[in-house]
N, C-alpha and C positions, 0 to 999 in steps of 0.2 A: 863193571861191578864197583859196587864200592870201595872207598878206601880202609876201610875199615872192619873187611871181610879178611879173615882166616882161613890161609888154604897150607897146609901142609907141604912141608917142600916131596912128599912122595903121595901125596894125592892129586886125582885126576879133575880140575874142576875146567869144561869147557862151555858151561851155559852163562850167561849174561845177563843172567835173572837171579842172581839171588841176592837175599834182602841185607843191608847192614845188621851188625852182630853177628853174622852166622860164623860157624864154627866147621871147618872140611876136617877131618885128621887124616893120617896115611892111610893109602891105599885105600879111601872113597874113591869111588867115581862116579861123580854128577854129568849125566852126561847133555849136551847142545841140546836148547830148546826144553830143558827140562826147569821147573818154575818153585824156588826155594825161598820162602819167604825170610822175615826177620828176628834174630836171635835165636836162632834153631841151632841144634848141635847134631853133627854127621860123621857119625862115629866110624870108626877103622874095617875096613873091608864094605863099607855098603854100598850100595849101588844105585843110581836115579836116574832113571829110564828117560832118554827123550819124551815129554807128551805126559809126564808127572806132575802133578801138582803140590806142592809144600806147604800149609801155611805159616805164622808168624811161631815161635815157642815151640816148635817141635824138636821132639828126641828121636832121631834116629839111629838105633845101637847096633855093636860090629854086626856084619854077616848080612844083615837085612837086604831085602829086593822089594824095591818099588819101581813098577812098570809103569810104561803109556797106558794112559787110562787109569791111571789109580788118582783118586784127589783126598787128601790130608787137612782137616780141619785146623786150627787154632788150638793150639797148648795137646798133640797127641804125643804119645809115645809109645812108639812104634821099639817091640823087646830082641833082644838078640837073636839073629836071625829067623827071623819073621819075613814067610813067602808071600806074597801077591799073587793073584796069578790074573790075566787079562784075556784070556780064549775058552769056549766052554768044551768047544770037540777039536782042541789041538791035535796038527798035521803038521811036519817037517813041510814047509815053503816051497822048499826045494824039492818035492817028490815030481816028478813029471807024469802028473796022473790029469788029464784034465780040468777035474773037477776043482780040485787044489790048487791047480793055477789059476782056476778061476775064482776064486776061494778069497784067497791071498792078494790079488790081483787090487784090492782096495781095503781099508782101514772097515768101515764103514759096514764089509760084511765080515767080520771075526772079531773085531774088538769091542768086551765087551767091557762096562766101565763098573768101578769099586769107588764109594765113600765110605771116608773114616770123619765122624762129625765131630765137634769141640769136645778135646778132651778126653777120649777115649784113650786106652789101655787097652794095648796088643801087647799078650806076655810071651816068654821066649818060645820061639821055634814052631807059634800056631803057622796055621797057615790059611789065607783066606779066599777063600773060591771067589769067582768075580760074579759081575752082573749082582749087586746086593748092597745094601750099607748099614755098616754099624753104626746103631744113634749115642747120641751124643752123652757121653762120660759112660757108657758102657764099660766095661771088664772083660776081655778074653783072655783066657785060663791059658798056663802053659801048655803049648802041645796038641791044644785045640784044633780038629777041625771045622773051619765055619763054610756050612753050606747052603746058610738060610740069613735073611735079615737079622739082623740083634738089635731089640728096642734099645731104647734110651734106659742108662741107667743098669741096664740091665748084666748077670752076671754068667757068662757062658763059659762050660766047659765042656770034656771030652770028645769022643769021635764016631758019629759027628758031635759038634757040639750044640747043647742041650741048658736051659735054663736051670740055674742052682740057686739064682738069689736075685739081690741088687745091692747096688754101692752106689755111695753119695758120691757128690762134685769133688768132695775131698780123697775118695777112694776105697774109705772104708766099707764091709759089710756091714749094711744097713740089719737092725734090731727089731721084729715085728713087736708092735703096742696092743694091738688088738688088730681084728681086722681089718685088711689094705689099709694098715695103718704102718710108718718104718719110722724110726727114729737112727739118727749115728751118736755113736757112742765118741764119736770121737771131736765133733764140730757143734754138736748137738741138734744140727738141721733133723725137721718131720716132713715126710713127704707122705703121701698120699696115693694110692693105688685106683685108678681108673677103670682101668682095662690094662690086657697086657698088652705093652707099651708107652702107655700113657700116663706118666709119672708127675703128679704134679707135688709141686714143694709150699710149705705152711710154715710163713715167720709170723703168724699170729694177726696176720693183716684181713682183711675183710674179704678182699678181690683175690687171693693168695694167689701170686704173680707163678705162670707158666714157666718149667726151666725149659 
């Protein structure tokens, strides 16, 4: 690891991958083989699964579980205790049923994998079923359950959770202009409604570049 990494004298950090700047605090634990990029902060009680992915500027806050098979875009923030989950028809390992040992018996047939793309917001204590990825700067609502894709931008709540809106790169709930028209109140970015999921942004340029 770096010189320059932060580990907590009661946190658990055993992987050899995480990036300069990061931040461990007590009682994380990152565990071997698990992949933490750089300047990220790992807040108190969380947990990183061997076979995890991190990347550069993420927040991960207390209580939170990231498993094998989850991978973590650039600048997320992952809210306090916020579940992952990584199997769609979880079985104790350990049952001695044949089927389940044959089950278990490899990664390959049970694990199933989750993205979190740049920038997204997971708010406290959602939880997000696997096999699926939320697009990049999306919003999940506190408490949320995600059982489906979440476009880009996009703003999801309830259970399961269900389209409410959109928010900008900066966060805010986006302001409808007219139609699949958004403007933010807060940055003053206009985007543009496609389709759903397909959010394009307008700085007044000709080509209006894809987020």
């Amino acid at each position: 690891m770096a010189s320059d990494i932060f580990v907590h004298p009661r946190a658990l950090c055993e992987s050899e991958q995480v990036g300069p700047g990061t931040r461990i605090w007590a009682y994380a634990h990152v565990m071997k083989g698990a992949v933490v990029g750089r300047d990220c902060n790992i807040c108190d009680h969380a947990f990183v699964e061997s076979g995890a992915r991190i990347g550069d500027r993420v927040t991960v806050k207390n209580q939170a579980m990231v498993w094998d098979g989850v991978e973590i875009g650039d600048d997320v923030f992952v809210g306090p205790g916020v579940s992952f989950t990584n199997d769609m028809f979880p079985r104790s390992a350990r049952m001695l049923l044949p089927a389940i040992v044959a089950r278990y018996h490899g990664q390959a047939q049970w694990l199933a994998r989750t993205r979190v793309e740049q920038g997204a917001s997971l708010g406290a204590r959602s939880v997000i079923l696997p096999d699926l990825t939320i697009g990049a700067y999306a919003a999940v609502g506190a408490g949320a359950v995600v059982t489906r894709e979440v476009p880009p931008h996009a703003l999801v709540v309830g259970t399961p959770a269900q389209l409410a809106g959109w928010v900008c790169r900066c966060g805010a709930p986006l302001r409808g202009h007219q139609t699949a028209s958004w403007g933010c109140p807060q940055c003053g970015e206009f985007f543009e409604e496609h389709r759903l999921g397909d959010v394009q942004v307008s700085h007044g340029s000709a080509d209006r570049p894809r987020l």
